[in-house]
C-alpha positions in Angstrom: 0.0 0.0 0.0 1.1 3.6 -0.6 0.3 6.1 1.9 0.8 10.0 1.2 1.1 12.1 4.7 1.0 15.7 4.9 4.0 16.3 6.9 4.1 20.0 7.2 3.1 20.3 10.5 6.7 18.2 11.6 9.2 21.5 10.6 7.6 23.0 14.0 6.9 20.1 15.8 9.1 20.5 19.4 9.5 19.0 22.5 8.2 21.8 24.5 6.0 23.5 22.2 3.9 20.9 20.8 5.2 17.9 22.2 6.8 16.5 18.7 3.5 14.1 18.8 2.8 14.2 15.2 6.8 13.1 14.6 7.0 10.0 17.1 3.7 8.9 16.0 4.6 8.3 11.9 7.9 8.1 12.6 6.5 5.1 14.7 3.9 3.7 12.1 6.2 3.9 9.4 8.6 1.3 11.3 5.6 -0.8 12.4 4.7 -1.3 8.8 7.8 -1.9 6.6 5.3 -3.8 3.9 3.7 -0.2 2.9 5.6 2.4 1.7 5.3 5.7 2.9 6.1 9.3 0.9 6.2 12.4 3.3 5.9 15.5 1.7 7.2 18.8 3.2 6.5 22.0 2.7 10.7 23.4 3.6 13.1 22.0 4.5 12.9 19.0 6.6 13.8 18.9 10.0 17.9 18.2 11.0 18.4 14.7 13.0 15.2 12.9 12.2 15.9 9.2 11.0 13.2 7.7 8.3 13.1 4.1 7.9 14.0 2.7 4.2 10.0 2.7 3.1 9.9 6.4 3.6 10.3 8.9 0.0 10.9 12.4 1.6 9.5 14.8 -1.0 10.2 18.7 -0.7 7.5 20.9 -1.5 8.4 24.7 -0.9 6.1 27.1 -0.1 5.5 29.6 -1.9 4.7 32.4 0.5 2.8 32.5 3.9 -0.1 34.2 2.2 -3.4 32.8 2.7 -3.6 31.9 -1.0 0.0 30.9 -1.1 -1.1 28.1 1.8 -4.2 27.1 -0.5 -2.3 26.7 -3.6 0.1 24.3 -1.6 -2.4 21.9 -0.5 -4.8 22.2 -3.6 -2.7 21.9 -6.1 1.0 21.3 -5.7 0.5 18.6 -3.2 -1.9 16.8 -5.1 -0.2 17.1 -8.6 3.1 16.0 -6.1 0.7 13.0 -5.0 -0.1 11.4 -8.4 3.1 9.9 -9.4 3.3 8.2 -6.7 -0.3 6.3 -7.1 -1.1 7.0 -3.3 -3.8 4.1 -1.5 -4.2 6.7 1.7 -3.6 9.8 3.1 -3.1 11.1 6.0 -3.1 14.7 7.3 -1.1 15.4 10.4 -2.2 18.4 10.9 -6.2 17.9 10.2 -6.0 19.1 6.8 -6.6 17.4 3.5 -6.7 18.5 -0.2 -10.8 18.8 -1.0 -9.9 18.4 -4.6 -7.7 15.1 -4.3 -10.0 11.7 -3.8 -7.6 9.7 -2.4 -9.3 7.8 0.7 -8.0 10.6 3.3 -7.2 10.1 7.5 -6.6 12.7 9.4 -5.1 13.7 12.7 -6.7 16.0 15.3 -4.0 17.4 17.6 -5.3 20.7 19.1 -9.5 22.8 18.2 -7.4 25.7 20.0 -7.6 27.8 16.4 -11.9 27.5 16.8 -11.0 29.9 19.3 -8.1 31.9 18.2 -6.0 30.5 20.7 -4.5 27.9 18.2 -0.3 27.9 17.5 -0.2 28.2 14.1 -0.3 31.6 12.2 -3.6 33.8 12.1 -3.3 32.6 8.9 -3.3 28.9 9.0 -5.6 29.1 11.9 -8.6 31.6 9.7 -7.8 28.6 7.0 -8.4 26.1 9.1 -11.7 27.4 10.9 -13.2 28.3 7.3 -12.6 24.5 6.1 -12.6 22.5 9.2 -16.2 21.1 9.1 -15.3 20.0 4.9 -12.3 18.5 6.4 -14.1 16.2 8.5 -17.0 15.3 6.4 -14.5 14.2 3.7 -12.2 12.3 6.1 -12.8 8.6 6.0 -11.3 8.2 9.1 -10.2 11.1 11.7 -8.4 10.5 15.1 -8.1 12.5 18.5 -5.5 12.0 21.1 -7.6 13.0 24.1 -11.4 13.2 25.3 -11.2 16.8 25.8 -10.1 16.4 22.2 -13.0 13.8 21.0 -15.5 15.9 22.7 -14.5 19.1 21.3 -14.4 17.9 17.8 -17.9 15.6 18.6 -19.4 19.3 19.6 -18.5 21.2 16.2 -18.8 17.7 14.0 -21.7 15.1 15.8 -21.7 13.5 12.5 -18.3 12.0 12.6 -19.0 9.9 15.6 -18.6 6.7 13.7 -15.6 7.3 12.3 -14.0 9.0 15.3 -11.5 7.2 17.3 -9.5 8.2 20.5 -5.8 7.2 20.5 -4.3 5.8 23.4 -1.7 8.1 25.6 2.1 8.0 25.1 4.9 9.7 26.5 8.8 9.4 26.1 10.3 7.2 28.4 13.1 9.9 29.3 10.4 11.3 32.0 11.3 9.7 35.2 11.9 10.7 38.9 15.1 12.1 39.4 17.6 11.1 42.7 18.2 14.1 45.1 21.6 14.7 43.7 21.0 14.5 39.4 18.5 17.1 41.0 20.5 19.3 42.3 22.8 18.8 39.0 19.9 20.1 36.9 19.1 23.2 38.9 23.1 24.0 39.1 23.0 23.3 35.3 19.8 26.0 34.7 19.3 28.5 37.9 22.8 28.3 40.0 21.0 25.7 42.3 18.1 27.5 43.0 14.2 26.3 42.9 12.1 26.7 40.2 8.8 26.9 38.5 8.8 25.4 35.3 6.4 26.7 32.2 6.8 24.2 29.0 5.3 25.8 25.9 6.1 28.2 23.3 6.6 31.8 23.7 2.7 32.4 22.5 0.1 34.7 23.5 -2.5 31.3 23.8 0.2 30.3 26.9 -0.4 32.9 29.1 3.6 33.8 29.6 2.4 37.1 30.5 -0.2 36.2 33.5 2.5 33.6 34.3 5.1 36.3 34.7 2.8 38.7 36.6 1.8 35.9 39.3 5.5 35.0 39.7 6.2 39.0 40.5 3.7 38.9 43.0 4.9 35.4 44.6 9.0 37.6 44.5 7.5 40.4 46.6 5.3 38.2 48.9 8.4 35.4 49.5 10.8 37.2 48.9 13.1 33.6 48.3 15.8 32.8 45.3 13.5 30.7 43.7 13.0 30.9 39.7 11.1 31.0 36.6 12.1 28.8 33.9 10.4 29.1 30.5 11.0 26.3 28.1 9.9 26.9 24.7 10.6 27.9 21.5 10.4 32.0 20.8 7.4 32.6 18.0 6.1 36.0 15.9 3.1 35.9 18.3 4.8 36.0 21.2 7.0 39.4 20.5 5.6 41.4 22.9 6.4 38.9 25.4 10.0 39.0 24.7 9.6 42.9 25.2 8.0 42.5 28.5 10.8 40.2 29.7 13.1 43.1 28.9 12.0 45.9 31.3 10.5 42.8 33.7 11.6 43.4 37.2 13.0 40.2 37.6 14.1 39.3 35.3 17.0 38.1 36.4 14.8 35.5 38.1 13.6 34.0 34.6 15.6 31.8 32.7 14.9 31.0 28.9 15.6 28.0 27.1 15.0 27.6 23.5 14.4 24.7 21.3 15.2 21.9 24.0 14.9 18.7 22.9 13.3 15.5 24.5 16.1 15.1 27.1 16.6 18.3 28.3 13.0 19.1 28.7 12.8 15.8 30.8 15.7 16.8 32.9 14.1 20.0 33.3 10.9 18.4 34.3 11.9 15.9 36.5 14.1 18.6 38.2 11.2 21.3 38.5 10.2 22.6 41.8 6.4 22.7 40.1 5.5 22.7 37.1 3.1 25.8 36.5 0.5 24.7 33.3 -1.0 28.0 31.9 -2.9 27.1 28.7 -5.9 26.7 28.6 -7.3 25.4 25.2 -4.9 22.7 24.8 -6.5 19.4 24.0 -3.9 17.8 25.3 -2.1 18.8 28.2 1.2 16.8 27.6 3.1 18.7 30.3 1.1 17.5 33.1 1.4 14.0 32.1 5.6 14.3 31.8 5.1 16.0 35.2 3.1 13.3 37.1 5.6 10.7 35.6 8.6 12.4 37.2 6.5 13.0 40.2 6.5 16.9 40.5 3.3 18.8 41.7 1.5 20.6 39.4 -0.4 23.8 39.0 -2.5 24.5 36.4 -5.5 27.2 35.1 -8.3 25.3 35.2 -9.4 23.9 31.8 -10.8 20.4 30.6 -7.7 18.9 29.0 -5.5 19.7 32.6 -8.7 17.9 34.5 -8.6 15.0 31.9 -4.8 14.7 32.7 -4.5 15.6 36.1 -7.7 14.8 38.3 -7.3 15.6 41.9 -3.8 15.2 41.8 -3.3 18.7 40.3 -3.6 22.4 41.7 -6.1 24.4 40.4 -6.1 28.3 39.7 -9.2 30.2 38.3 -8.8 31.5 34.9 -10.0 34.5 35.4 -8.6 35.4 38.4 -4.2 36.6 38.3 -4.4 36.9 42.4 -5.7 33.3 42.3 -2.5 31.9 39.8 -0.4 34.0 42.0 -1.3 32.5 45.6 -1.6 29.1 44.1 2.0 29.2 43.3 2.5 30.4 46.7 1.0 27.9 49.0 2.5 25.4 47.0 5.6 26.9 47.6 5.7 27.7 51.0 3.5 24.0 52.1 5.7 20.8 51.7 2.8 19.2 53.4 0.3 20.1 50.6 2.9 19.2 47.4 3.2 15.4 49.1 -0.4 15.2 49.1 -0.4 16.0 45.8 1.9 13.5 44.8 0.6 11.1 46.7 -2.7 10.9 44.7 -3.5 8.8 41.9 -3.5 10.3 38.1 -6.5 9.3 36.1 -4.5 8.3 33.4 -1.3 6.9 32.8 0.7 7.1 29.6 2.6 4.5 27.7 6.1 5.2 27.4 6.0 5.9 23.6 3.4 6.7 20.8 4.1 3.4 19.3 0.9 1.8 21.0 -1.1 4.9 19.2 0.6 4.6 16.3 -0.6 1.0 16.0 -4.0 2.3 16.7 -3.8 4.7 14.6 -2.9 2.2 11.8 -5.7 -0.4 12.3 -8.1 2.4 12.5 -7.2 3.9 9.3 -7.3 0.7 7.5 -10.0 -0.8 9.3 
């Protein structure tokens, strides 16, 4: 079988901001099923350091601009004239996108709604694009596929009709989260704040993160503690998030606030598993990878309250009102200042626990697809 997979979406897939999902999941497939060949097309240049297995064609396909038309001429037309050569069985959009004027049997992935709302990642845009076509997207889709129930219910809620052909993949996680021993520890926060505590924010340097919020409730935890303890944000810089950056510049402590950009899987676990708390600020995720990787290196979590946190986290996570900075900021603070309260927290039980890679979704993925 030949399967065509809009790979796009993989030139920005990172550990912190997206939780390279989409990657480990073909990547995954593609080894599970060396019988089928595979032919990724791109729309750049293709990511440094990723490996393909031998049944996968890499096919560039450069964009043309990052108009809106530019975007619509890519999928329309030079990704299905790109397709026909190669006599494709399937595809499969990462990125829940297909080309409406290609009937090829098509599959497609449903990371993130957040763009329903404005609050998605990718450019305004991609994300006006996506809103405008979403609901011919999935009536065309053979087959679509969700990676959380905040995620199934969202999409059941704009689409009821795709129930039948809906499936919710199975939670994976890289097996680099762990617990860490006192001392590797105390080697991560002498690696990233000069020993001191820290808060930990994973997620990209994007106005649909709440960076700024999280930077205002950490000034008022500094004036009410008064302790060494730091901010670090890991995630990639975007155009979005400019005015962030600009904040950080006159920020009064921003001394306290340590960047790092474009970790990859390691790091970010070692920056997890050596996290004080991680702090979880978005709120229209679908899936809140972050507190999973937290949980499974056994660090307490606070988080804005939304449905993807509460599908990860249940009880075992701290809860801050959305609408309410004083709230984010005193959450951070009683965590900090009760030892008692963060061992109750990770004492509790997560609803869910993840598998220790996306090859079990990618095998569900699979069978679903060609069911």
């Amino acid at each position: 079988m030949q399967i065509a997979v809009n790979a796009a979406c993989l030139r920005q897939d990172m550990p912190a901001d997206t939780g390279r999902v989409a990657t480990e999941m073909i990547l995954a497939m593609c080894r599970q099923q060396p019988g089928h060949q595979f032919t990724l097309f791109f729309d750049g240049e293709i990511p440094a350091g990723l490996s393909f297995p031998a049944n996968v064609t890499k096919v560039v396909l450069p964009l043309k601009g990052n108009k809106a038309w530019h975007r619509y001429w890519w999928l329309e037309w030079q990704l299905v004239g790109a397709m026909k050569p190669f006599r494709p069985d399937m595809f499969l959009g990462l990125d829940g996108a297909l080309p409406l004027r290609s009937k090829i049997p098509a599959g497609l992935l449903i990371r993130d709604l957040s763009f329903l709302r404005d609050a998605g990642l990718q450019s305004w845009v991609q994300q006006r694009a996506l809103k405008k076509n979403m609901a011919k997207y999935l009536e065309r889709a053979r087959k679509v596929a969700v990676l959380s129930d905040t995620g199934k219910d969202e999409v059941l809620r704009y689409a009821p009709a795709v129930k039948d052909k809906l499936v919710r993949l199975d939670t994976g996680l890289s097996a680099l989260y762990k617990p860490l021993e006192w001392e590797q520890r105390e080697a991560v926060k002498k690696a990233f704040t000069g020993g001191a505590e820290y808060f930990l924010v994973t997620g990209s340097m994007h106005p649909r993160n709440n960076i700024i919020p999280v930077l205002k409730a950490f000034s008022a935890l500094k004036k009410r503690q008064r302790s060494n303890i730091r901010l670090v944000l890991a995630g990639s810089v975007t155009p979005a998030g400019a005015d962030i950056i600009t904040a950080l510049q006159s920020y009064k402590f921003r001394q306290d606030v340590v960047n790092v950009e474009n970790a990859d899987e390691d790091t970010l676990a070692r920056l997890t598993g050596g996290a004080y708390a991680l702090v979880y600020p978005s709120r229209f995720e679908g899936l809140a990878l972050p507190v999973y990787a937290a949980q499974r290196c056994e660090v307490p979590v606070i988080a804005l309250d939304n449905a993807a946190a509460r599908e990860a986290g249940g009880d075992t996570v701290l809860y801050a009102d959305p609408a309410s900075l004083d709230d984010l900021s005193e959450k951070m603070s009683l965590l900090y200042k009760d030892e008692q309260l963060r061992g109750r927290l990770l004492a509790k039980e997560s609803p869910i626990r993840p598998f220790s890679s996306w090859e079990h979704a990618a095998a569900q993925l699979w069978a679903h697809l060609t069911a």
